[in-house]
VEXGU-471284 format. One record per atom (N, C-alpha, C): residue in one letter; x, y, z. Coordinates in steps of 0.02 Angstrom, whole numbers, plus 50000, padded with zeros to 5 digits. Atoms other than C-alpha are relative to their C-alpha. Example, Ala and Ser with C-alpha at 12.3 -4.5 7.8 and 13.67 -1.06 7.14 Angstrom:
a500454994150000
a506154977550390
a500455006050000
s499584994149997
s506844994750357
s499615005550037
//
This chain:
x499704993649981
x500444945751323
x499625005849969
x500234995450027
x499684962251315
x500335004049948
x499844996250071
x499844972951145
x500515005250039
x499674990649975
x501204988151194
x500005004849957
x500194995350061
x500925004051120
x500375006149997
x499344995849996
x502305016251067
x499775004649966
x500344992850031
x501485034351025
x500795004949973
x499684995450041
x502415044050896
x499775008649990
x500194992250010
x502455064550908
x500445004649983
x499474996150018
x503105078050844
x499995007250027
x499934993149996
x503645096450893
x500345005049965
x499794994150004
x504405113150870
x499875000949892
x500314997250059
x503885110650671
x500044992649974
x500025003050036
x503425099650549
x500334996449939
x499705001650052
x504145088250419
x500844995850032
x499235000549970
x505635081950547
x500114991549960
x499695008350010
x505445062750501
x499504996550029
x500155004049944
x504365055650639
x499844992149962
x500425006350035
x503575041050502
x500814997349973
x499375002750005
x505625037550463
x500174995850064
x499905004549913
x505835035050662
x499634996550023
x500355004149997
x504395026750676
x500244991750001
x499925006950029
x504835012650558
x500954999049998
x499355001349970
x506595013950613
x500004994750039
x499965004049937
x506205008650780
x499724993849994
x500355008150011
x504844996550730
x500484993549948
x499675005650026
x506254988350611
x500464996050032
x499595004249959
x507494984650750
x499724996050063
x500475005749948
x506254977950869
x499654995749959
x500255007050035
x505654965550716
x500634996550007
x499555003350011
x507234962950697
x500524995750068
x499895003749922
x507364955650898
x499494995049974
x500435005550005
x506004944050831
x499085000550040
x500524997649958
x504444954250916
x499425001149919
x500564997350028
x502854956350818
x499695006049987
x500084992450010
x502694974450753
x499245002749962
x500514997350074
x501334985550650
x499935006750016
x499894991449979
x501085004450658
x499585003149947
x500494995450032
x499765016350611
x500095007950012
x499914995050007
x499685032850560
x499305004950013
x500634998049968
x498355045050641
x500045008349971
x499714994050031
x498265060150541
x499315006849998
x500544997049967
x497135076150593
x499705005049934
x500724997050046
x496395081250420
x499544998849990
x500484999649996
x494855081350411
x499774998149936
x500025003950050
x494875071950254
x499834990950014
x500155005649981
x493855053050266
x500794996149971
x499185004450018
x495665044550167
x500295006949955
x499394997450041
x497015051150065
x499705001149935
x500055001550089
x496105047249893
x499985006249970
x499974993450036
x495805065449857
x500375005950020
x499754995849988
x497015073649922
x500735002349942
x499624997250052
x498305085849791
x500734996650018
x499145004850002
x499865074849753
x500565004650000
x499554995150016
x500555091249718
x500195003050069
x499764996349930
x500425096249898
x500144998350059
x499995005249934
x500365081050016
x500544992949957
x499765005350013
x501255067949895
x499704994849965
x500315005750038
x500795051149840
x499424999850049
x500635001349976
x499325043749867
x500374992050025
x499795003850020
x499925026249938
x499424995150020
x500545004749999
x498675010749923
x500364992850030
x499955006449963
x498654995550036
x499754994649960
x500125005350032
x498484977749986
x498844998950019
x500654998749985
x496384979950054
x499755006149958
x500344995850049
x496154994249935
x499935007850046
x500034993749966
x496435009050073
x500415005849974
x499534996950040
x497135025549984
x500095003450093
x499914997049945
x498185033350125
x500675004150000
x499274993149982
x499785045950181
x500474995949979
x499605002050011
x501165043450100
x500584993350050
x499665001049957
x502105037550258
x499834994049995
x500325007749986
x501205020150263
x500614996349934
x499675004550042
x502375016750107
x500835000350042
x499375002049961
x503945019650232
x500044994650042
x500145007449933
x503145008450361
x500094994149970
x499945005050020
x503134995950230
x500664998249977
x499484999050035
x504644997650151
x500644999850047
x499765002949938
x505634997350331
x499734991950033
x499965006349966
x504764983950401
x499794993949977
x500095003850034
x504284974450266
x499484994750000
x500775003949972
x502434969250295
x499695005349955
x500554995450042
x500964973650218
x499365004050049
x500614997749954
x499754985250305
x499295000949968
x500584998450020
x498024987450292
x499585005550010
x500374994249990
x496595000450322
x499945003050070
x500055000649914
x496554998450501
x500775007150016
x499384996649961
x498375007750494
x500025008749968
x500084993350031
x497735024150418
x499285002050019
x500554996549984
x496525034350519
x500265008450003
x499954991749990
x495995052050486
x499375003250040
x500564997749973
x495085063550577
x499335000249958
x500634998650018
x493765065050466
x499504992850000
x500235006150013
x493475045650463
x499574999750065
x500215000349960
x493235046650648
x499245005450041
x500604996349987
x492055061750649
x499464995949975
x500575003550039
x491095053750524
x499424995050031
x499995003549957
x490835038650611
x499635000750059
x500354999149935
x490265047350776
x499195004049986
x500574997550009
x489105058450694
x499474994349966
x500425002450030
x488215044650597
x499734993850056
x500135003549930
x488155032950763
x499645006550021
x500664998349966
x487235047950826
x499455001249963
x500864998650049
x485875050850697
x499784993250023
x500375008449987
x485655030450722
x499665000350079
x500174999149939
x485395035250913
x500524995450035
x499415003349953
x486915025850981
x500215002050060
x499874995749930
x487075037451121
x499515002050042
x500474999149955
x485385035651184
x499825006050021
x500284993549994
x485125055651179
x500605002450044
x499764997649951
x486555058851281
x500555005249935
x499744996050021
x487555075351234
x500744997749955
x499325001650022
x489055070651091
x500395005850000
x499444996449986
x490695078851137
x500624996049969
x499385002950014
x492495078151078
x500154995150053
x499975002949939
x492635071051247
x499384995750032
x499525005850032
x492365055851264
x499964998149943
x500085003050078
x491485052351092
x500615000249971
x499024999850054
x493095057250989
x500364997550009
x499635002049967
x494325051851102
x499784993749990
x499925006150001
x493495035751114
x500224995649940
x500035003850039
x493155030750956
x500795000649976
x499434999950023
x494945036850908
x500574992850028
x499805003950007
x495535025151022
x499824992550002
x500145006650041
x494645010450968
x500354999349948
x499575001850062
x495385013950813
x500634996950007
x499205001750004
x497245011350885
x499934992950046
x500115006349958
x496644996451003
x499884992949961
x500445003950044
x495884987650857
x500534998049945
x499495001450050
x497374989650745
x500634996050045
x499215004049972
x498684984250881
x499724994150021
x500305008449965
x497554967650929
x500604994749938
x499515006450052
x498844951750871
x500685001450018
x499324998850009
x500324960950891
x500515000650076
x499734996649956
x501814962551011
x500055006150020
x499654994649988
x502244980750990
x499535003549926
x500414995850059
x500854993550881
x500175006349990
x499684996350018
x501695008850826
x499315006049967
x500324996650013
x500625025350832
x500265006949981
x499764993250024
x501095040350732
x499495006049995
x500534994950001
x500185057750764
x500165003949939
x499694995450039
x500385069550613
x499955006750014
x499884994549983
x500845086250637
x500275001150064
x499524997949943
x501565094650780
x499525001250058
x500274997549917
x500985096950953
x499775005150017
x500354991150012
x499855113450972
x499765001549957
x500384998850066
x498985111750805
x499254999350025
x500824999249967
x497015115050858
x499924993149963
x500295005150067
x496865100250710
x500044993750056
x499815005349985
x497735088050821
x499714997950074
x500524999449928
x496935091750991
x499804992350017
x500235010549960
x496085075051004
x500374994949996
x499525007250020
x497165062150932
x500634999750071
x499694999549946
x498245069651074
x499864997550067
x500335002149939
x497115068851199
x499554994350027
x500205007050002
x496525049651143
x500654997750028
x499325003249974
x498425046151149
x500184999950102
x499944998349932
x498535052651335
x499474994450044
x500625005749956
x497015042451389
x500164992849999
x499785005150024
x497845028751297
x500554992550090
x499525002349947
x499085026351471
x499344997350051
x500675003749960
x497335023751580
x499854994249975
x500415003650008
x496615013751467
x500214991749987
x499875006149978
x497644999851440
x500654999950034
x499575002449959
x499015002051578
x500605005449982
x499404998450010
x500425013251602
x500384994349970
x499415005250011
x501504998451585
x500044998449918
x500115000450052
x500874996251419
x500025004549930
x500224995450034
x501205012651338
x500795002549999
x499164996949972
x503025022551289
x499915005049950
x499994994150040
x502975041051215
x500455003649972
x499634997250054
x504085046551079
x500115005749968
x500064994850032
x504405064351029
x500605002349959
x499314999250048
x505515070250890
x499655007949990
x500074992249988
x505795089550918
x500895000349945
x499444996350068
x507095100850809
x500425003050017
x499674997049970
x508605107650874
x500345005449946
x499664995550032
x509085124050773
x500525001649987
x499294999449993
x510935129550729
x499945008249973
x499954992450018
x511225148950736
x500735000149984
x499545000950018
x512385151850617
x500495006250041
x499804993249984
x512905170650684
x500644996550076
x499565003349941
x513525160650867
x500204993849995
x499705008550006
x513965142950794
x499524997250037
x500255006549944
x512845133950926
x499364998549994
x500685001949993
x511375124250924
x499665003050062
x500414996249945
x509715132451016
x499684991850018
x500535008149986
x508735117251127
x499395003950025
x500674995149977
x507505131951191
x499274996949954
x500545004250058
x506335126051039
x499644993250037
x500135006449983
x506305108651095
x499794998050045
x500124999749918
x506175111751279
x499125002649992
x500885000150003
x504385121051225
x499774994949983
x500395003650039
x503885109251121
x499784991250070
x499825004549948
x504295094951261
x499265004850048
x500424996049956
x503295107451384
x499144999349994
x500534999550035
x501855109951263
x499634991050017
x500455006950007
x501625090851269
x499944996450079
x500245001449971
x501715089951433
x499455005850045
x500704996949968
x500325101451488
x499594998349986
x500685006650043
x499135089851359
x500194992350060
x499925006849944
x499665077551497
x500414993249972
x499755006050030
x500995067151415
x500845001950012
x499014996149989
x502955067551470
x500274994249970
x499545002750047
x503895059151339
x500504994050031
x499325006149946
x504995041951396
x500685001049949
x499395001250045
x506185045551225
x499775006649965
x499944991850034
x506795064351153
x500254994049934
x499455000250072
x507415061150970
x500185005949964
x499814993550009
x508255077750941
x500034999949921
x499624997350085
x508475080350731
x500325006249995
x499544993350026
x509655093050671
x500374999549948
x499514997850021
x510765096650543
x500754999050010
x499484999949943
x512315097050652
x500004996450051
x499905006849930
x513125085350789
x499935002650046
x500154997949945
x512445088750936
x500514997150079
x499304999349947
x513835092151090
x499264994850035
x499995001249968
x513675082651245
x499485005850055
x500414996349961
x512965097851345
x499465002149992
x500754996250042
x511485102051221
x499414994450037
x500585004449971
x510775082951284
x500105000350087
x500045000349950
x511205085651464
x499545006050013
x500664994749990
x510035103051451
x499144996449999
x500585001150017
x508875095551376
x499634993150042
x500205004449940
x508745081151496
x499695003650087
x500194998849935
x508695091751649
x499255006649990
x500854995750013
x507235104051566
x499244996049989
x500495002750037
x506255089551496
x499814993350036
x500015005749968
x506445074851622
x500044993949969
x499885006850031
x506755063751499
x500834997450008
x499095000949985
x508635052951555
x500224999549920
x499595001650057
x510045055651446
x499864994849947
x499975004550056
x510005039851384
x499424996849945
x500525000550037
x508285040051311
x500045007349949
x499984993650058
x508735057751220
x500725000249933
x499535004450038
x509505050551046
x500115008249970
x499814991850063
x510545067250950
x499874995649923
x499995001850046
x509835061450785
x500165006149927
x499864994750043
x510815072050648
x499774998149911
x500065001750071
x510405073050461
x500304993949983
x499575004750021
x510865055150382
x500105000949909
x500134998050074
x511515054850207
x499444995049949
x500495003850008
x510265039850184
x499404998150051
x500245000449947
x508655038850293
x500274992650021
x499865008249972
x509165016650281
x500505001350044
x499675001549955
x510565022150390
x499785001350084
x500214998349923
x509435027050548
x499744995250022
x500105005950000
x508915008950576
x500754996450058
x499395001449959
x510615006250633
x500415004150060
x499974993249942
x510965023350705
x499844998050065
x500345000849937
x509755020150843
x500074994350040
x499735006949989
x510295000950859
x500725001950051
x499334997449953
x512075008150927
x499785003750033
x500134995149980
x511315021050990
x499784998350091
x500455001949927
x510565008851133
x499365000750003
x500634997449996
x508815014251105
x499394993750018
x500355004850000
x508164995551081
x500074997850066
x499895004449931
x508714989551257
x499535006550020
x500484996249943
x507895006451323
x499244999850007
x500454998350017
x506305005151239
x499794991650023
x500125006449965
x506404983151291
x499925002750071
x500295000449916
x506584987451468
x499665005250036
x500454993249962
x505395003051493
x499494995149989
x500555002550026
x504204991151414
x499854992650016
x499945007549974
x504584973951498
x499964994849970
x500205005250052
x504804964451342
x500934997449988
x499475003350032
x506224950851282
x500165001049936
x499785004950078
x507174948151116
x500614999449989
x499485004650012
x508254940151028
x500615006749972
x499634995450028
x510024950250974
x499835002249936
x500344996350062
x509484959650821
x500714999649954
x499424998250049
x510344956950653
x500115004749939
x499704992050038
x510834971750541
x500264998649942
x499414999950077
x511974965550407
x499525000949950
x500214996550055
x510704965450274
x499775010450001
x499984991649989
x510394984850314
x500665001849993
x499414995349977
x512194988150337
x500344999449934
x499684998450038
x512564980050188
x499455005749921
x500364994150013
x511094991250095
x500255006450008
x499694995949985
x511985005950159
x500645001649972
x499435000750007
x513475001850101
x500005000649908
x500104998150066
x512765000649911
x499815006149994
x500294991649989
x512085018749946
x500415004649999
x499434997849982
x513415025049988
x500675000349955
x499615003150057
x514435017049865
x500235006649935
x499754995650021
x515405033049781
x500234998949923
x499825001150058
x516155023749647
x499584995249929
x500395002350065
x514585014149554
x499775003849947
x500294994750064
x514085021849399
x499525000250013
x500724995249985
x512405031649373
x499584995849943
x500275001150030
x511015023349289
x499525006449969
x500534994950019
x509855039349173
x499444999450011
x500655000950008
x508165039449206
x499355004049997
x500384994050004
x506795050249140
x499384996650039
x500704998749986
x505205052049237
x499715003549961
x500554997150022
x503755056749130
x499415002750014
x500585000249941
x502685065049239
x499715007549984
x500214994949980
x501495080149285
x499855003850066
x500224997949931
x501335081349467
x500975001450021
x499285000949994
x503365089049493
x500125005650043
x499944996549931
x503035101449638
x500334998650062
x500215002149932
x503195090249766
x500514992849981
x499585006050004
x504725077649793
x499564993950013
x500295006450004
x503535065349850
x499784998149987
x500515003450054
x502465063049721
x499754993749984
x499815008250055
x503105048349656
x500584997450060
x499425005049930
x504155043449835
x499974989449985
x499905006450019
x503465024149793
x500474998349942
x499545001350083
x504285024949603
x500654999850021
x499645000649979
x505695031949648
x500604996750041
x499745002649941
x506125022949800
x500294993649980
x499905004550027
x505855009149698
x500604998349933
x499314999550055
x507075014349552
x500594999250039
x499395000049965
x508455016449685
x500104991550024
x499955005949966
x508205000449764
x500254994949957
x500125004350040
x508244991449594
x500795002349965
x499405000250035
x509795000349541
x500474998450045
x499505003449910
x510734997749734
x500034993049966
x500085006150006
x510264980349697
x500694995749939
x499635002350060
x511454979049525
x500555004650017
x499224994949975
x512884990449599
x499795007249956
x500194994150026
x512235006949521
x499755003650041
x500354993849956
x511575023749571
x499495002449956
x500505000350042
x509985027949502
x500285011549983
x499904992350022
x510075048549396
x499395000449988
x500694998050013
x508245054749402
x500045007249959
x499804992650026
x508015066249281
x499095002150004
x500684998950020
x506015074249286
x500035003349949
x499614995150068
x505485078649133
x498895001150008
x500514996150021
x503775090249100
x499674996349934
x500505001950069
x502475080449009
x499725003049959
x500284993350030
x501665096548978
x500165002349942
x499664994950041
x503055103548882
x500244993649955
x499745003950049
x503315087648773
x499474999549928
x500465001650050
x502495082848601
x500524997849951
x499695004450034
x503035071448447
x500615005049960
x499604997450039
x504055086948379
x500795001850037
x499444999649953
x505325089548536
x500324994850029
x499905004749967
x505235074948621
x500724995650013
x499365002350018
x507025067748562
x500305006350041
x499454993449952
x507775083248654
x499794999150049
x499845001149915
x507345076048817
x500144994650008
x499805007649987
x507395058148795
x500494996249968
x499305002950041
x508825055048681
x500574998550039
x499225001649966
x510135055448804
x499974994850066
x500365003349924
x509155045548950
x500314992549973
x499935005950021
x509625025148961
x499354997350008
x500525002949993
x507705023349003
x499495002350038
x500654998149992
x505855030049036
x499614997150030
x500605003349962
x504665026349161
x499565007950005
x500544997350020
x502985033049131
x499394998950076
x500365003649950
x501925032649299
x499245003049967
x500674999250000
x500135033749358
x499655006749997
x500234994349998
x499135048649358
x499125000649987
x500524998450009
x497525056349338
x499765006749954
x499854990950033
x496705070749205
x500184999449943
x499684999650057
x497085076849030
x500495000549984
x499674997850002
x498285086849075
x500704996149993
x499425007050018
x500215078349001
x499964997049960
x499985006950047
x499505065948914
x500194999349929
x500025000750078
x499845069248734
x500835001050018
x499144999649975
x501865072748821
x500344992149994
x500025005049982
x501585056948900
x500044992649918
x500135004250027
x500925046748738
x500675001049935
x499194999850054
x502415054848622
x500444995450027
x499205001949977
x503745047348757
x499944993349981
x499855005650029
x502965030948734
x500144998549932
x499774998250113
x502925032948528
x500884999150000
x499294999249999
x504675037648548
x500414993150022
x499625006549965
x505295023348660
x499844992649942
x500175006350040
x504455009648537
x500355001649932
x499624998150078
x505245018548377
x500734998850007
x499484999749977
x506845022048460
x500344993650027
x499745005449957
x507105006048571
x500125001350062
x499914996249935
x507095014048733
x499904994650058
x500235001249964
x506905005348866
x499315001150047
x500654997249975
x505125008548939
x499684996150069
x500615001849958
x504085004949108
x499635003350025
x500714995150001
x502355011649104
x499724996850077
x500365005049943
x501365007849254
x499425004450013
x500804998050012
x499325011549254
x499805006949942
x499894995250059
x499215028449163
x500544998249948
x499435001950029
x500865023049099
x499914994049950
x500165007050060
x500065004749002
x499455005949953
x500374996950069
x498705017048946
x500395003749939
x499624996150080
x499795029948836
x500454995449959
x499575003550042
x500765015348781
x499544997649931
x500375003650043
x499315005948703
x499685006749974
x500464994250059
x498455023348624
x500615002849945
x499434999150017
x500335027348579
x500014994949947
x499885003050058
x500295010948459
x499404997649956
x500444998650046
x498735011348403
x499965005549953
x499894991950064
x498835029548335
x500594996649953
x499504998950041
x500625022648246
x499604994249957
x500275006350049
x499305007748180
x499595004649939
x500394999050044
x498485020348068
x499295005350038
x500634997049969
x497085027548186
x500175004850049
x499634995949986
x497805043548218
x499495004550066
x500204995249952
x496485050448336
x499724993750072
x500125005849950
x496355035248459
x500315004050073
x499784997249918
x496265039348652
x499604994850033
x500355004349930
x495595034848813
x499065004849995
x500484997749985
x493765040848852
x499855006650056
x499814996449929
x494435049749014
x500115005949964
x499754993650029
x495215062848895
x499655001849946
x500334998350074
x494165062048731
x499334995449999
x500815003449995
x492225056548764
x500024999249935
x500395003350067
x492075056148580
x500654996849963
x499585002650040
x493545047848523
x499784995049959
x500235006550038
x493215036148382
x500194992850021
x499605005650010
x494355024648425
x500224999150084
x499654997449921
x494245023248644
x500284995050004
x499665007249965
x495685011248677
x499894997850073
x500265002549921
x495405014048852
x499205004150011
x500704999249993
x493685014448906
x499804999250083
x500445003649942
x492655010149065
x499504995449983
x500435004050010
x491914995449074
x499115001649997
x500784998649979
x489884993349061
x499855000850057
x500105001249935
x489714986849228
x500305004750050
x499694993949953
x490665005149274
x499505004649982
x500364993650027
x489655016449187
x499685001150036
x500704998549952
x488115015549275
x500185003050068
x499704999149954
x489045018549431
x500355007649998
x499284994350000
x490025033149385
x499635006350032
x500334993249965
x488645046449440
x500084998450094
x500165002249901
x488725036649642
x500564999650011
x499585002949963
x490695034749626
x499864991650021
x499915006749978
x491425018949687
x500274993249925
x499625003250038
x492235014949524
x500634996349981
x499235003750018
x493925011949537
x500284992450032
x499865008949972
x494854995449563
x500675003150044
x499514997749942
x495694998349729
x500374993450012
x499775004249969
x497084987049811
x500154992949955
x499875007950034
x497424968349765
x499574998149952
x500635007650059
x496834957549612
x500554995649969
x499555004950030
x497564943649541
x500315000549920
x499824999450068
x498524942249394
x500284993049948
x499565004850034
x499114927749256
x500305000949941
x499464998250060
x500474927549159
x500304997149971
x499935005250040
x500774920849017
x500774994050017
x499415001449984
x502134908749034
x500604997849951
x499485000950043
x503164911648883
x500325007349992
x499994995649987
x503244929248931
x500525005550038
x499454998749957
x504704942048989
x499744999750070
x500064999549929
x503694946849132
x499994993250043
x500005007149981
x503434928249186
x500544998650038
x499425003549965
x505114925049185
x500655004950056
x499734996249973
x505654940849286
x499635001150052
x500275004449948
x504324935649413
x500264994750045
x499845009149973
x504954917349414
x499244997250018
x500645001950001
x503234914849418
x499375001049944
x500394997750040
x501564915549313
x499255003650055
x500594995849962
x500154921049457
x500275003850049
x499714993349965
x500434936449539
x499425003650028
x500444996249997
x499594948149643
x500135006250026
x499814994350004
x499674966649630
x499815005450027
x500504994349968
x498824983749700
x500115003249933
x500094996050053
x497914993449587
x499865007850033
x500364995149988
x497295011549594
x499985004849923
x500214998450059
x496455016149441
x499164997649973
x500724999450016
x494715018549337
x499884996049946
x500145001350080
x494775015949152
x500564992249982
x499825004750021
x495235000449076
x500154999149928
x499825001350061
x495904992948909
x499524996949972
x500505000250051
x494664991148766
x500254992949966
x499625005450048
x495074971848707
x499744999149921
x499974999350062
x494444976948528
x500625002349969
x499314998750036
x496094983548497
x500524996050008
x499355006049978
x497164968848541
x500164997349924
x499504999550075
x497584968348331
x500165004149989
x499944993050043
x498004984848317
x500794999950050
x499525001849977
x499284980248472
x500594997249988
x499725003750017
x499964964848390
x500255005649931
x499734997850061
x500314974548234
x500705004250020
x499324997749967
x501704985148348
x500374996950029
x499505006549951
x502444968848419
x499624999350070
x500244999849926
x501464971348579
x499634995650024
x500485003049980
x500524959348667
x499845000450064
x500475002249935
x499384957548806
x500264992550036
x499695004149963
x500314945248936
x499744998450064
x500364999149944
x499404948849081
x499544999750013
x500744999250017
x497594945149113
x499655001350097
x500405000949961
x496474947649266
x499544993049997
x500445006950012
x495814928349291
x499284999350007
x500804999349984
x494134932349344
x499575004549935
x500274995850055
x493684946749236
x500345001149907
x499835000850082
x494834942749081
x500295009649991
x499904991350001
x495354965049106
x500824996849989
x499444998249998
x497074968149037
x500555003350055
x499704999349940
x498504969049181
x500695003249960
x499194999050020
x500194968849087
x500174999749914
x499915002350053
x500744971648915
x500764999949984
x499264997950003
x502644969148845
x500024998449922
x500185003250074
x503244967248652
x500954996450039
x499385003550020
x504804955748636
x500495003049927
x499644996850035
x505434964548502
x500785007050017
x499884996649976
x506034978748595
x500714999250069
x499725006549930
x507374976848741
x499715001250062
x500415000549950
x506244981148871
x499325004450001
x500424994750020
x504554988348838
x499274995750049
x500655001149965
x503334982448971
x499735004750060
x500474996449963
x501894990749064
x499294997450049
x500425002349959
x500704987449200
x499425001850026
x500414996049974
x499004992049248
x500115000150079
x499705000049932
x499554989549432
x500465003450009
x499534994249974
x500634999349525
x500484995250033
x499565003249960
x502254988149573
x500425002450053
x499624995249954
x503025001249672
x499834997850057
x500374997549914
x501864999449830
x500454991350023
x499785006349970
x502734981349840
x500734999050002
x499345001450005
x504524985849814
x500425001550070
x499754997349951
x505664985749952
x500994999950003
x499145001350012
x507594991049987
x500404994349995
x499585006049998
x507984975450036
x499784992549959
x500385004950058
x506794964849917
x499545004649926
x500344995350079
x506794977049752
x499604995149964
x500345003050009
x505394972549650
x500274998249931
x499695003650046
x505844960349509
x499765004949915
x500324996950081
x504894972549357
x500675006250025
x499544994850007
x506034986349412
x500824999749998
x499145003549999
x507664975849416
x500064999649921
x499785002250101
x507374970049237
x499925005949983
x499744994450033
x507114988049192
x500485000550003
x499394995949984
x508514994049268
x500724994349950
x499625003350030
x509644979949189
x500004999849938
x499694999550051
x509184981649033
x500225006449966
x499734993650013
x509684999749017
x500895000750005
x499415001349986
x511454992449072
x500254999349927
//
């Protein structure tokens, strides 16, 4: 059976959801038993995500292949509970790239390169290439419809119905329906352009998904049906949910899966829900108590900074009947003389990843604090480093750092390897994506695994210096975790403590609502 391909777009403004509805839809058509995957097509002009400001786009999130990409890829996972790879994160700049360096090679035999077809094509190779294997490949455009940025990805998507088959293709737009407060009533005028806009790029929508605020009457979707030609029953009123996990089900009642099976001429099996419904139902859950939890961070502009952490704290406290209490706390503004006036009242500290000087001496007090105190602690990549410079300085060697922050430190606990150095003027240092891990097996983490080999995603540079692995042990701490190949420090925890372990990996990118990840459960429990 041919691949089908369900184009994701957005109008009248940005930020509505579309990578929520996305992996909405793609979760109730896994959940018929169909073969899903979904990529994200995003028109900056940036080759990946890796350098883009966390402060202004979010996380960075990393695939199990080592691809840094748009946040959104960690919803796709996290709904449909697969792992994606590089293939599901294309940006425009990847694809310029690409065409221009095929023409220096002469790939085009001298013939004139244009957005048209060059761009277009290769763009959709990209989405042809990622949906090969699958029943149903899930394409998300970013930004809105009428952005000069997006122009092509649009006008690959459109070609997309030629190229492999109307029959094969179903177009998705999630437009914004306004509420004027002055007359009470929602405007659909907005939506109706935006609808318009996308079809003069040559694309008429088979499914409206209205967002709003407010419940949308009966007559708002019969307008908007007879302006936009899309039938009623493909135009879903999707209103604010108080959890996005409840739009999974939303759209399930909603009918959307039978419309989107038989526009598309595909079978499945009745779709089952209860684990979602009962997920929802812990969310929701009014009367569980609040678990405290300080974030130690520097990037606090931008709710989605840390969307994997987070997502992952909630999931881990849902999981034990709790509600997770995020408190952010300004690494900046911390040091060993305040520090107790933010973290004294917390039941427990997580220390994430990061990049930069900036924090870190905030950062290396909270761990100090948590190992003096008894705090509960989970560090994760930046977060193992300030732990281990954090108990070395209390071993006596008061000016101990990383290299990243203090080239001349006497004492670099974290360092870069040899075999990095040389490298560091060409880039291409960091340890991206999957590596293996073993763990000891007398070890908390071990047994909060249920396993001893593990494998993790990294995204990080500098590494742990194993000359200091006595200066560790002298704070109770040990090294538990090893990289089997290279012998590099992965995980450290002390047993002394009631929960004080840290990871050079990032466990977040693997946690999901409905399978929280086992390091963030045992946090969260022992703060109980």
């Amino acid at each position: 059976m041919a691949t089908k391909y369900i184009f994701v777009t957005g109008g009248v403004l940005s930020g509505l959801g579309k990578g929520i509805t996305a992996a909405s839809i793609g979760a109730i058509l896994k959940a018929r038993g169909l073969q899903v995957n979904i990529q994200k097509c995003d028109p900056y002009f940036n080759v990946d995500a890796g350098t883009l400001n966390p402060a202004e786009h979010g996380e960075v999130f990393v695939t199990k292949d080592g691809a840094e990409t748009d946040l959104d890829l960690g919803h796709y996972e996290r709904f449909l509970d697969i792992e994606l790879t590089n293939k599901s994160s294309t940006m425009s700049g990847r694809i310029f790239k690409q065409v221009i360096e095929n023409e220096r090679a002469g790939e085009y035999l001298g013939k004139t390169v244009q957005i048209i077809p060059h761009i277009t094509d290769a763009m959709q190779k990209e989405m042809i290439n990622a949906g090969k294997g699958f029943d149903i490949h899930f394409v998300e455009v970013g930004g809105t419809v009428g952005d000069y940025e997006s122009t092509a990805f649009i006008e690959a998507v459109r070609q997309m119905k030629s190229t492999v088959g109307v029959e094969n293709v179903l177009y998705v737009h999630v437009v914004y329906l306004p509420f004027l407060e002055s007359s009470k009533e929602l405007k659909s005028k907005p939506a109706q352009n935006a609808v318009r806009e996308l079809r003069e790029a040559g694309i008429q929508p088979d499914i409206l998904i209205a967002r709003s605020d407010h419940d949308v009457p009966v007559n708002v979707i019969k307008k908007l049906s007879l302006f936009t030609d899309v039938p009623e029953a493909a135009i879903v009123p999707m209103r604010t949910a108080k959890t996005v996990y409840q739009v999974p089900r939303y759209i399930e009642d909603y009918g959307l899966g039978k419309v989107i099976l038989d526009r598309l001429g595909l079978k499945g099996n009745k779709p089952d829900l209860k684990d979602w419904d009962k997920l929802v139902e812990s969310i929701l859950d009014k009367k569980a108590k609040t678990v405290k939890i300080g974030l130690v961070a520097k990037y606090l502009d931008h709710l989605d900074t840390y969307a994997s952490i987070v997502e992952a704290l909630k999931a881990a406290c849902w999981s034990v009947g709790r509600q997770l209490e995020l408190v952010r706390i300004n690494a900046e503004k911390l040091d060993d003389k305040n520090v107790a006036d933010s973290l004294s009242d917390l039941d427990g500290i997580l220390v994430p990843g990061g990049f930069g000087s900036r924090g870190i001496e905030g950062k290396i007090a909270s761990a100090k604090y948590a190992i003096l105190n008894d705090l509960p602690y989970l560090g994760i990549c930046l977060g193992l480093q300030v732990a281990v410079i954090a108990a070395v300085r209390m071993n006596g060697k008061s000016k101990a750092n990383s290299t990243e922050f203090d080239p001349e430190t006497p004492d670099p606990v974290i360092d870069l390897m040899e075999s990095q150095k040389a490298l560091v003027a060409l880039g291409g240092t960091m340890r991206l994506g999957n590596y293996e891990c073993k763990l000891a097996k007398s070890s908390i983490t071990s047994k909060l695994y249920g396993k001893t080999d593990i494998l993790e995603r990294h995204r990080h540079r500098y590494e742990f210096n194993s000359a200091y692995v006595d200066d560790l042990c002298k704070q109770g701490i040990e090294i538990v975790g090893k990289n089997p190949q290279t012998g590099l420090a992965e995980v450290i925890e002390s047993k002394k403590l009631r929960f004080f372990i840290s990871t050079q990996y990032h466990p977040e990118f693997n946690s999901r609502p409905l399978k929280p990840h086992p390091l963030f459960v045992g946090f969260i429990k022992a703060t109980l």
